[in-house]
C-alpha positions in Angstrom: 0.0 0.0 0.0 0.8 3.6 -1.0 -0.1 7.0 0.6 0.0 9.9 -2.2 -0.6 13.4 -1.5 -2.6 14.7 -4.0 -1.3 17.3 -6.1 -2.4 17.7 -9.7 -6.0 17.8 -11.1 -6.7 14.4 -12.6 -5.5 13.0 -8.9 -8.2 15.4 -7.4 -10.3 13.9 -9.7 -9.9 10.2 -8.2 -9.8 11.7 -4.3 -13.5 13.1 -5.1 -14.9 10.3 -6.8 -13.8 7.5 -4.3 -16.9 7.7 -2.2 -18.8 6.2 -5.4 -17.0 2.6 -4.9 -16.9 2.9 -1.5 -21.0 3.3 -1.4 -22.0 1.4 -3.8 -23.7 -0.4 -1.8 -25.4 2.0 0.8 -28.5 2.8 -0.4 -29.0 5.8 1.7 -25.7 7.7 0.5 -25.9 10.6 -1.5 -23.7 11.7 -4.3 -22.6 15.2 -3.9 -22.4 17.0 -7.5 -18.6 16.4 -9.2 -18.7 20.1 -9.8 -19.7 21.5 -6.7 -16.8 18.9 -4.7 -14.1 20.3 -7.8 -14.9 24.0 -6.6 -14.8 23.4 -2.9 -11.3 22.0 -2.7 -10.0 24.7 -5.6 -7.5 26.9 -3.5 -8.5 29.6 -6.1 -12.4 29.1 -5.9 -12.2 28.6 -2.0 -12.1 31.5 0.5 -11.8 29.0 3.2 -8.2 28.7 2.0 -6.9 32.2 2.3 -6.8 31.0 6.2 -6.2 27.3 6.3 -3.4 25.1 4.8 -4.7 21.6 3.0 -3.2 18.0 2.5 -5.1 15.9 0.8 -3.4 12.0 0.9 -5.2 8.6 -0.9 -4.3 5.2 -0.1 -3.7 3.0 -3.1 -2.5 -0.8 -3.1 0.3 -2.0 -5.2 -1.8 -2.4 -8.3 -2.9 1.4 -7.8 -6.7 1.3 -6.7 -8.0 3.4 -4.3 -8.8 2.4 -1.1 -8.6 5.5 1.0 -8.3 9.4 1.6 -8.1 11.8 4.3 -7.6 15.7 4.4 -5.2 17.0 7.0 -6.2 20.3 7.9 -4.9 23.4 9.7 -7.5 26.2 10.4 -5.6 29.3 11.0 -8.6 31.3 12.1 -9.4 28.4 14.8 -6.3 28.7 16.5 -6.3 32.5 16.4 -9.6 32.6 18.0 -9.3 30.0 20.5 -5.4 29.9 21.4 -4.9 26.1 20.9 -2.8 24.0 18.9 -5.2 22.1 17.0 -5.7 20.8 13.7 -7.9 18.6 12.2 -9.3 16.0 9.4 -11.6 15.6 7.3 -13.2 14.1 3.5 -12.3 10.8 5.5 -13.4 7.6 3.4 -12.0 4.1 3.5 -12.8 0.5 3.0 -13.5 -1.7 5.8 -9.8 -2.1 6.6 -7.7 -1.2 9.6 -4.8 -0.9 8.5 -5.4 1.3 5.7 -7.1 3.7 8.4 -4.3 3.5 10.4 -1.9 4.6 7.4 -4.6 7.6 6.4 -4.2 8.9 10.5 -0.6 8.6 10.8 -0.5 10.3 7.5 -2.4 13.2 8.8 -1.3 12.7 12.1 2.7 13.5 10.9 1.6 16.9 8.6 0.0 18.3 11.8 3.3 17.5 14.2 5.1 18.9 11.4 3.2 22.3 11.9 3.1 22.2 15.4 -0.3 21.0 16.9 -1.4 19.3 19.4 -4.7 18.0 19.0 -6.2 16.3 15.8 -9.8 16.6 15.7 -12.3 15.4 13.5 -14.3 14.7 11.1 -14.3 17.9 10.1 -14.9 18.6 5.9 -13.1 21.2 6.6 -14.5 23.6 9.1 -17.6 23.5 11.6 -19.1 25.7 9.4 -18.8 23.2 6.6 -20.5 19.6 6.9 -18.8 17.4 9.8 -19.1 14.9 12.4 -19.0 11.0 11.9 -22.8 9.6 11.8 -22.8 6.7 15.0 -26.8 6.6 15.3 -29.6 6.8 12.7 -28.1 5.0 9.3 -31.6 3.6 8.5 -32.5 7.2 6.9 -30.8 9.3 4.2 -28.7 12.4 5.0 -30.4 16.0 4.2 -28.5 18.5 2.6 -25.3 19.6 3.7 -24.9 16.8 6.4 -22.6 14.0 6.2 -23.5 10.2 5.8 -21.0 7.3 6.8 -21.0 3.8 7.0 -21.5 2.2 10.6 -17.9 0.5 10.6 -15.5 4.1 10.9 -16.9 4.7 13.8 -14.9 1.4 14.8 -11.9 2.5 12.6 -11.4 5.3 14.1 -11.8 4.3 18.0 -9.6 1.9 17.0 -6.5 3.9 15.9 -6.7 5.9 19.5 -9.5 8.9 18.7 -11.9 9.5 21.9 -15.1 11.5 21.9 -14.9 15.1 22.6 -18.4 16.4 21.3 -21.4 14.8 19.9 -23.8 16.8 17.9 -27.9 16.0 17.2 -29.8 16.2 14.5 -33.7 16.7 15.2 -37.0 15.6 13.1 -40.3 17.1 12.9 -43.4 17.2 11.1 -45.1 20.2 9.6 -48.6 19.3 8.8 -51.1 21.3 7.4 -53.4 22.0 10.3 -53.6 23.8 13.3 -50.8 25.2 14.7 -49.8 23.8 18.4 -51.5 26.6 20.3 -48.9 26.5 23.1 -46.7 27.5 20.6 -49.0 29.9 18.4 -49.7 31.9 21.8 -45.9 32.0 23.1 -45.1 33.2 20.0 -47.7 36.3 19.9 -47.4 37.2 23.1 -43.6 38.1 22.8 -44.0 39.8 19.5 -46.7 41.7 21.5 -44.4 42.7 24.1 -41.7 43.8 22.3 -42.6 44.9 18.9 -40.2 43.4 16.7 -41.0 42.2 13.1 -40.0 39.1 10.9 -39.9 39.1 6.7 -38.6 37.2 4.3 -35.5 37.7 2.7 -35.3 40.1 -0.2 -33.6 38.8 -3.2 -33.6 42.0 -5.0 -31.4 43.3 -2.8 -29.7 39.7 -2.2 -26.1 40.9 -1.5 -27.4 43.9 1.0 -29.4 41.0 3.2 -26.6 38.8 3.3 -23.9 41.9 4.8 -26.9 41.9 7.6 -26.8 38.3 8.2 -23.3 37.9 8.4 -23.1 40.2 11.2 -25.9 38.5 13.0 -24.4 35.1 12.8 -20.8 36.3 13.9 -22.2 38.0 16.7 -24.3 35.3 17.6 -22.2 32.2 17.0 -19.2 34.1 19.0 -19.2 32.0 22.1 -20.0 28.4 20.5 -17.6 25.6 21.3 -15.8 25.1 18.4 -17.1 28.4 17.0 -14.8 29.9 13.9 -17.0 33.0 12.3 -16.8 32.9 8.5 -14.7 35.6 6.7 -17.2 37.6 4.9 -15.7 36.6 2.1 -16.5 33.3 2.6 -20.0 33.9 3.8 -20.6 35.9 0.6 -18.9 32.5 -1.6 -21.9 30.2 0.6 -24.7 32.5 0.1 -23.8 32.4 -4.1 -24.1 29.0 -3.6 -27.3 28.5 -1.5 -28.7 31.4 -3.8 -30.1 28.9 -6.3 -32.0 26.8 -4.2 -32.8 29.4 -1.8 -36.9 29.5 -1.1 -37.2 33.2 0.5 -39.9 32.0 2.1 -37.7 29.8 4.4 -34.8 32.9 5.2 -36.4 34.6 7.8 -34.6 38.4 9.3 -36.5 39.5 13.3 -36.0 43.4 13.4 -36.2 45.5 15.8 -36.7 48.9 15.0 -34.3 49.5 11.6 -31.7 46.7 13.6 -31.3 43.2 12.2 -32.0 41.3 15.9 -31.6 37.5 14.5 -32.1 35.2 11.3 -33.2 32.0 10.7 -32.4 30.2 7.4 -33.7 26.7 6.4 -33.4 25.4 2.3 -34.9 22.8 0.8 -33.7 19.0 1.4 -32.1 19.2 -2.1 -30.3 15.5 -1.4 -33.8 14.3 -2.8 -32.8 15.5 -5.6 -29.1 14.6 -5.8 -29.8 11.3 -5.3 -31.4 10.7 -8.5 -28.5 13.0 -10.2 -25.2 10.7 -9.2 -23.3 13.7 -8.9 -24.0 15.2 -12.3 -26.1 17.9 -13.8 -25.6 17.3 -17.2 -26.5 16.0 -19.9 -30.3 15.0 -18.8 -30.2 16.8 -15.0 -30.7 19.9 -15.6 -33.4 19.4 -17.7 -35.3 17.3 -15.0 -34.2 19.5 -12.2 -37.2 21.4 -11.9 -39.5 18.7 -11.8 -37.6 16.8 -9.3 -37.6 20.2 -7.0 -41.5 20.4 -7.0 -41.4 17.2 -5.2 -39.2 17.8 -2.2 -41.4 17.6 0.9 -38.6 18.5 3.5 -36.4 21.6 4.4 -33.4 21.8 7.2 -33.0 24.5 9.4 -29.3 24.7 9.0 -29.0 28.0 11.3 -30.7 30.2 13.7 -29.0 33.1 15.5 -30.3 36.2 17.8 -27.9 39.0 19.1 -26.9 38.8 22.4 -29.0 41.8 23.6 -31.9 40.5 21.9 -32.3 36.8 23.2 -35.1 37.8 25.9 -37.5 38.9 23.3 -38.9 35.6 22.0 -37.4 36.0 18.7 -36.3 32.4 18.7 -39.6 31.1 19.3 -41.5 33.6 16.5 -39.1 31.6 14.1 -40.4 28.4 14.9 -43.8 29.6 15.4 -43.2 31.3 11.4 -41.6 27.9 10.5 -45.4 25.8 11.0 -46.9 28.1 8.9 -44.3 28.2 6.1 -43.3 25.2 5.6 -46.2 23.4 4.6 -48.1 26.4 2.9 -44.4 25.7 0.3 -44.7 21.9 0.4 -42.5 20.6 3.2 -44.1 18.9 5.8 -41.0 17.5 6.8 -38.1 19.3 9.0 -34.9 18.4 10.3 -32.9 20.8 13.0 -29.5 20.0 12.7 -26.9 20.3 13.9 -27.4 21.3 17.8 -24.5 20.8 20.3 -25.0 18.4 23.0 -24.6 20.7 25.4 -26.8 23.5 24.4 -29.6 22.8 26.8 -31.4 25.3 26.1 -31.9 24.6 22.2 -32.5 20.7 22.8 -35.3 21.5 25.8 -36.8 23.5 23.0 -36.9 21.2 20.7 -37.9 18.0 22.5 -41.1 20.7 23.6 -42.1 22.0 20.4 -42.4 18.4 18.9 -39.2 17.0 17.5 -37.8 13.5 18.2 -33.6 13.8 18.3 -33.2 11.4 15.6 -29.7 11.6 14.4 -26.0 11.5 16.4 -22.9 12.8 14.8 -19.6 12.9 16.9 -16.2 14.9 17.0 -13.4 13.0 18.1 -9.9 14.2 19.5 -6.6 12.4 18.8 -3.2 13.6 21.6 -0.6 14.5 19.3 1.9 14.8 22.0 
């Protein structure tokens, strides 16, 4: 067996397309689009690399097939912010094979001694603001968008080289049917707008690039004191939005003010994995000529985030986005909702949730590997 770093295009090529024989048969992953995967680990189409520095390494046996890969990863911003040595990996996939694994850690294990950490942590594909977390409960149902999906055997992998848990984080399902609201929820949700007289609207996509400025300085604000928390450059908020901009519904991006101040924002797309799933990672020739048809019949969204500023947390505002999100969802055709991801120890957020309905349905976990 070889480990190659992965330097030139066609070997990108072979690092993103791996995952295809290493699902083939898991029926409930879902192929990201070969485009999309080419652009994300581009150091020129990437803002996430003006701070971080990227290995990518692939495991091949003597005849030259691919058995493995792993991203070694050090996020410069991270260690700025929270003054530790830490690096991490990430885009992890590998056959059922221990030693293999073992080669793929040591690999990333050495880049991050050689650049001084401490700590590897992961999965992590490549920031927490990106996808991350390895799946250890709820295989038996499909990923939604922008969440990962793993076979049951890395969690055994990677225990096995030394990794132990350091955070676990929950995914939450709900239904949205059409129908009376819950009224304990309806009349929480009132009450507080009531009381302190702040509004919630959609998101304008005239004036697209405006609303995002707003949000971003909600969600750094708001996100500041998160474990793990690394606030996107605005540059890179700006590159996410683009993307998310053509399957945003601005029905589902929801801004609280108060007064002429943005207070909090609430964004949940479309589970467009329905739809990648019938696209094996390719748009053309015949997908994006079906692609509308096949996004009338998604019947789930995810709340990917929710923020409120500091000073604006007793108002409700939280609640009023829920409350807003019963309405919504199914008057545009999702009865469906997934609330991921929620740290395991935010309380507050999953006492919420478990009240307003949703069953915790989904585990992903961090892991932390001693350097030293």
């Amino acid at each position: 067996m070889v480990i190659r770093e992965i330097v030139t295009g066609k070997e990108r090529i072979r690092f993103i397309k791996l995952p295809w024989r290493i699902y083939r048969n898991h029926t409930h992953w879902v192929p990201p689009l070969i485009f999309e995967r080419k652009n994300f680990l581009n150091r020129l189409k990437n803002p996430f690399f003006d701070h971080a520095e990227v290995k990518l390494f692939m495991a091949r046996d003597g005849g030259g097939r691919d058995q493995g890969r792993i991203a070694a990863i050090i996020d410069r911003n991270y260690i700025s912010i929270h003054g530790e040595q830490t690096g991490f990996f990430g885009l992890f996939e590998c056959e059922d094979d221990r030693r293999i694994s073992q080669c793929l850690f040591d690999q990333a294990a050495q880049f991050l001694r050689s650049r001084g950490m401490r700590t590897m942590r992961g999965p992590v594909n490549m920031s927490v603001n990106h996808d991350c977390g390895l799946l250890v409960e709820g295989f038996a149902i499909p990923p939604v968008f922008m969440m990962p999906y793993n076979p049951p055997y890395y969690e055994r992998l990677v225990l096995d080289y030394g990794f132990t848990k350091t955070m676990d984080l929950y995914a939450y399902y709900g239904e949205h049917q059409h129908g009376p609201i819950p009224r304990r929820i309806e009349r929480g949700a009132k009450r507080c707008r009531e009381k302190y007289k702040f509004t919630v609207r959609s998101l304008n996509m005239k004036g697209f690039d405006a609303e995002i400025k707003k949000i971003h300085d909600v969600y750094t604000a708001a996100w500041e004191n998160n474990w793990g928390a690394v606030p996107m450059t605005e540059k890179e908020f700006s590159h996410l939005a683009q993307d998310l901009k053509l399957i945003i519904n601005p029905e589902l991006c929801l801004m609280a003010e108060v007064g002429s101040e943005v207070a909090g924002f609430s964004l949940a797309v479309p589970d467009f994995n329905q739809v990648l799933g019938r696209l094996n990672g390719r748009l053309l020739p015949f997908g994006l000529f079906t692609l509308p048809w096949h996004k009338k019949k998604i019947d789930c969204m995810r709340m990917i985030a929710m923020g409120v500023k500091k000073e604006f947390r007793h108002m409700g505002i939280d609640n009023y986005f829920y409350y807003e999100y019963y309405k919504r969802g199914p008057a545009n055709g999702y009865t469906g909702c997934e609330m991921s991801w929620v740290l395991e120890n935010n309380s507050a957020m999953n006492r919420v949730l478990e009240k307003i309905g949703y069953t915790r349905y989904k585990t992903y976990r961090l892991y932390d590997f001693n350097l030293l």
